[in-house]
C-alpha positions in Angstrom: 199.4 225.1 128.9 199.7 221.9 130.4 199.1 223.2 134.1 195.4 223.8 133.0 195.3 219.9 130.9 195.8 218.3 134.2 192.5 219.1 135.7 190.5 218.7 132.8 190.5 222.0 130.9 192.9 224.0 128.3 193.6 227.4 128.7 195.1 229.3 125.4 197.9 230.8 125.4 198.1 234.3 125.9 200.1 237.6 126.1 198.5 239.3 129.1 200.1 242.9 127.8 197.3 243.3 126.0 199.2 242.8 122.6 197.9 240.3 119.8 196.9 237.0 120.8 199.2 234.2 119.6 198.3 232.0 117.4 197.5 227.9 119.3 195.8 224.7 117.6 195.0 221.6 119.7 195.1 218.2 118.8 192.9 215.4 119.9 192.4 212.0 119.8 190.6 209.6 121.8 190.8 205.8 122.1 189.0 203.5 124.4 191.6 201.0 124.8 192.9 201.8 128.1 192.2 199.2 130.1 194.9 196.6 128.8 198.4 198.8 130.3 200.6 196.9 127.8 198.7 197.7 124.9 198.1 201.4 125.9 201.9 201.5 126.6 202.8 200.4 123.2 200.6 202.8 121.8 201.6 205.4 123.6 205.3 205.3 122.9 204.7 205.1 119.7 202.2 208.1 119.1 204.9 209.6 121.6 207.9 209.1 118.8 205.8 210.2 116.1 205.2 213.3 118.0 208.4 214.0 118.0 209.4 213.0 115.0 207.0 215.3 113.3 206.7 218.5 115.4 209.8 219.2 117.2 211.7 220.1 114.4 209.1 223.1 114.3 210.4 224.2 118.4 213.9 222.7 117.9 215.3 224.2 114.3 218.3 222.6 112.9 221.5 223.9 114.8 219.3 226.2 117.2 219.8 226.0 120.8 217.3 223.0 122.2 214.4 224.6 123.7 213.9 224.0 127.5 212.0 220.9 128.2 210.0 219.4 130.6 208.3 216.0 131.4 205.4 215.0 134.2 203.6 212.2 135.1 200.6 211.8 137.9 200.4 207.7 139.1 197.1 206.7 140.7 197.1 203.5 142.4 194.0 201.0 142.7 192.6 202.7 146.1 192.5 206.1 144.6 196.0 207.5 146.3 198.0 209.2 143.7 201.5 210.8 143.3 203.7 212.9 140.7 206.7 212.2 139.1 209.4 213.8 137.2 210.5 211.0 134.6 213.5 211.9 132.6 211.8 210.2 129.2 208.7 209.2 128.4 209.2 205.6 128.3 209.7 205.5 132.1 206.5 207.3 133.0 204.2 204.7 131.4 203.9 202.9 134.5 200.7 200.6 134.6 199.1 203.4 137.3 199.9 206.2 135.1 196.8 208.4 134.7 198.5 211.6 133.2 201.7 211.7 131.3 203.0 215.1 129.8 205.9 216.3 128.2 206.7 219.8 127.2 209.4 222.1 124.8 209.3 225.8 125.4 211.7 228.7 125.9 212.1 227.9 122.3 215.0 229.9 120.2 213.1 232.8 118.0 214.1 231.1 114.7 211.8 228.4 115.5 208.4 227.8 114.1 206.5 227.3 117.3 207.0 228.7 120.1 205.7 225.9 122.4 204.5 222.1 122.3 203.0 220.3 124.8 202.1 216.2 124.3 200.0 215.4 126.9 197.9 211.6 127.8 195.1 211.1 130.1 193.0 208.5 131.1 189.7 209.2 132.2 186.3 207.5 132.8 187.2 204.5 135.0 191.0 204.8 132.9 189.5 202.6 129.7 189.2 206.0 128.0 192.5 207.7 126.7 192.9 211.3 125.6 195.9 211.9 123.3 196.8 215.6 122.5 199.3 218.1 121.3 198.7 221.6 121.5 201.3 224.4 119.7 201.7 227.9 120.5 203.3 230.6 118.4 203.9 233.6 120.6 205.8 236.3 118.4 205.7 234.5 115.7 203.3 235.7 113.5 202.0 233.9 110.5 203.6 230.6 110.8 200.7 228.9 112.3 199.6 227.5 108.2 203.4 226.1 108.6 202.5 223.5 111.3 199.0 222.8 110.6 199.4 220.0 107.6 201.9 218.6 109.5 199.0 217.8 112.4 196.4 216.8 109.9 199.1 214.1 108.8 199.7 213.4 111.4 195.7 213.0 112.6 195.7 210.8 109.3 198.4 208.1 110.5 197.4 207.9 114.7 194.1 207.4 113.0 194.8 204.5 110.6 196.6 203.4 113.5 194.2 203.5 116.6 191.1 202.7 115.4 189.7 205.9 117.2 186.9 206.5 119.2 186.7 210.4 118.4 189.1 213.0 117.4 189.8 216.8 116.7 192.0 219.4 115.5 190.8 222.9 116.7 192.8 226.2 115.8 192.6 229.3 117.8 190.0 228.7 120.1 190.1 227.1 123.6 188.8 223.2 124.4 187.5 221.5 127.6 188.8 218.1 127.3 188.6 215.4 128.0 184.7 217.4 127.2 184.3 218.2 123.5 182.4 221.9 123.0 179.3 220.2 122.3 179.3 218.0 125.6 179.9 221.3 127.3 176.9 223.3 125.3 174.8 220.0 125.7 175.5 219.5 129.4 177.0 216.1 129.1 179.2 214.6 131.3 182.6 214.0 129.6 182.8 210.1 130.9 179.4 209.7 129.6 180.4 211.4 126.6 183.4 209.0 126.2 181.5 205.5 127.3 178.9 206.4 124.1 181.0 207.8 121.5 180.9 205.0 119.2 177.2 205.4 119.7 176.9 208.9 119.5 179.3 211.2 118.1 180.9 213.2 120.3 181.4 216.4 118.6 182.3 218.3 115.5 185.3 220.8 114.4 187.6 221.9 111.4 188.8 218.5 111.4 186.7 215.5 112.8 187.7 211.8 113.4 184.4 209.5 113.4 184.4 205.9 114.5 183.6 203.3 112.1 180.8 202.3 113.5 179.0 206.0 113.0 180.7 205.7 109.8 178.8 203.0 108.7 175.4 205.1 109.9 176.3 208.0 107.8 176.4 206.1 104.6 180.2 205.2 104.6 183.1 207.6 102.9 181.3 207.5 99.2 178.5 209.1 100.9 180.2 211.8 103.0 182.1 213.1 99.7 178.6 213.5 97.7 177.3 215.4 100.9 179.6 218.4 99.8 179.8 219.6 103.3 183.9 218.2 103.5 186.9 219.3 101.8 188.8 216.0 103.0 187.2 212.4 103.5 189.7 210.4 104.6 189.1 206.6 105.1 191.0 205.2 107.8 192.3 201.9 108.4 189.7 200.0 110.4 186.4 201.9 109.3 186.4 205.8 110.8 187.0 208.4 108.9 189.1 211.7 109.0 186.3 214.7 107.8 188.2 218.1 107.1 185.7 220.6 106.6 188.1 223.5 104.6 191.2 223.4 103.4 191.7 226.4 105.6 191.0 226.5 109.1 190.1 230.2 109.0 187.1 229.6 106.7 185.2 227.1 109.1 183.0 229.4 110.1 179.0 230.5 109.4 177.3 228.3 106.7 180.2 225.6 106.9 180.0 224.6 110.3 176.2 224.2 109.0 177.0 221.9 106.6 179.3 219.6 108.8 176.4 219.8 111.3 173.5 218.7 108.7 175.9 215.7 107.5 176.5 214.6 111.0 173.5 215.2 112.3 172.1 211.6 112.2 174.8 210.3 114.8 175.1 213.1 117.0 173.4 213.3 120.8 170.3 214.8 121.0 169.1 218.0 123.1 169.4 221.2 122.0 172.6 223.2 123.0 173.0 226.2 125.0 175.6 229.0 126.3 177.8 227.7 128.8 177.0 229.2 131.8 179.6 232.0 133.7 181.6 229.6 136.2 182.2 231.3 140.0 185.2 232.0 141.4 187.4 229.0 142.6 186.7 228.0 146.0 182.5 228.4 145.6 180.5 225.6 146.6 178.7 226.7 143.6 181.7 225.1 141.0 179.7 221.6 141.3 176.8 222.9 139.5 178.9 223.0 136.7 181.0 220.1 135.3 183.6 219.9 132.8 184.4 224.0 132.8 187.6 225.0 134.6 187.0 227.3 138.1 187.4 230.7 137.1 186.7 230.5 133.8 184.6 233.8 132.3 182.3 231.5 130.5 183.1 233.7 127.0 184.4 230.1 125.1 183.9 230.1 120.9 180.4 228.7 120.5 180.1 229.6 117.0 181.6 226.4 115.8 178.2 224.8 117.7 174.4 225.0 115.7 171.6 225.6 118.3 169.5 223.0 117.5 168.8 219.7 118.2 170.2 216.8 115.7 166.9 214.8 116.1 164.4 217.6 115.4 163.7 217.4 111.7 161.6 220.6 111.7 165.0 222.5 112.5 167.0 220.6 109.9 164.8 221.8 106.9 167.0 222.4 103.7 167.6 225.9 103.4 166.3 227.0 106.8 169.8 228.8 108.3 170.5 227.6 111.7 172.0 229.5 114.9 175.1 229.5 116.0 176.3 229.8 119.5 177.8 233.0 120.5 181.4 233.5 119.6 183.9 234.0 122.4 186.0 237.2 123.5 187.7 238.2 119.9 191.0 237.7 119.3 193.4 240.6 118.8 194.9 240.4 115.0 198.1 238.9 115.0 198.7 239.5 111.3 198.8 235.7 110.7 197.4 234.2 107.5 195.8 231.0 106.8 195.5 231.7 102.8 
């Protein structure tokens, strides 16, 4: 997974036998604080340890073998030259030119949970903006994905109280193109642009949703997203935001709830109107700049149906009662026989 993060995209896991598709969920949060290197590198270390602390004992089962691991870091200096590294902990590879910082556990034993987590940091947009994210895969392991789900929302809950965030995500079994959110990609906007407005303009919306406290404040506060009836979790954070859980279950944020989450947020998100990503050429056309933020190669068959096709500002299309479109859902996934119940 992490190959794909480092230039800009994710690409899900997969079997390529044409078996059932593991099960994957992607964690995300963004903070803006990147700028100051020895508050990001406090931060990060400690995001980094409570990482660990939460989710490896999902790969790394008590007296399993330790799954193979791996870290990687990419340094760019002031002029623009850059270099890897392979750090041997994570501590050394937040260097005050760091610009991507990964570490990885995979080959894990088949008693474990997961069957692969990836931490990952960028910083993008002129380096102030800072993309923090996990992402688990469960190859052959049917039904444990609910296992290690709570353990991410809790985890969404404390890095939020922490890091007064800027945006944030949690999005099971469907692909991302971060540091884009799905609805910078089906709204055309440029993912530093996204970044540098986000606590103008939020910058998306999923099964789990971190909003700044400043578009907090616009919405009416956490008293006021509870009576909405379009969340199963309002969270308050520490220093304003909230965390917004849309279902208890992942699985049921579909159709008329993704609705709902769009209707309550509609007030603070970007205008325009969204529309299907377009089908990216192969890598190596001179075409590939026509389209930003989408990996080269991709099919263009990402998940839209978490996305309403219509414009946030137009009141006409926001009429109670009136049933909005969705995007177009992506390729579907093979059963796996997991359960989210």
């Amino acid at each position: 997974m992490v190959g794909d993060q480092f230039f800009g995209g994710y690409a899900p896991p997969g079997r390529g036998d044409g078996g059932p598709e593991p099960d994957f969920v992607t964690w995300l949060v963004y903070v803006d604080s990147g700028d100051d290197p020895a508050r990001l590198a406090a931060l990060a270390q400690w995001w980094y340890d409570e990482a660990c602390r939460t989710l490896l004992p999902y790969v790394h089962p008590a007296g399993a073998a330790a799954p193979a691991t791996s870290l990687t870091a990419f340094e760019q200096d002031p002029t623009g030259r850059g270099r890897r590294r392979r750090p041997t902990r994570w501590v050394d590879g937040l260097t005050p030119d760091c610009s991507h910082l990964s570490a990885r556990w995979f080959d894990a034993p088949p008693q474990a949970t997961a069957s692969e987590l990836d931490v990952f940091l960028d910083r993008f947009a002129g380096s102030r903006h800072v993309r923090l994210q996990i992402s688990v895969g469960f190859a052959d392991r049917p039904g444990r994905l609910p296992l290690v789900v709570p353990a991410l929302v809790e985890l969404a809950r404390r890095v939020g109280d922490a890091t007064d965030p800027a945006y944030g995500e949690i999005v099971v079994n469907a692909g991302i193109l971060a540091p884009a959110t799905m609805l910078d990609a089906a709204l055309g906007r440029d993912p530093s642009a996204s970044a540098a407005a986000s606590r103008h303009q939020l910058r998306g919306y999923e099964w789990v949703t971190l909003c700044p406290r400043e578009l907090t404040g616009q919405l009416g506060g956490p008293d006021r997203l509870r009576a909405c009836g379009a969340f199963a979790e309002v969270y308050p954070l520490r220093h304003g935001g909230v965390l917004l859980r849309a279902t208890d279950d992942p699985a049921d944020y579909r159709a008329d709830r993704v609705r709902g989450v769009f209707r309550a947020l509609a007030p603070v998100l970007p205008p325009g109107r969204p529309g299907q990503l377009p089908t990216v050429p192969p890598v190596g056309s001179g075409m590939l700049s026509a389209v930003p933020g989408v990996l080269a190669g991709d099919p263009g068959a990402h998940d839209l149906s978490r996305v309403v096709f219509a414009d946030a500002r137009d009141r006409d299309g926001l009429v109670p009662g009136q049933r909005l479109e969705l995007g177009p859902g992506g390729v579907p996934r093979t059963p796996s026989g997991s359960t989210l119940n």
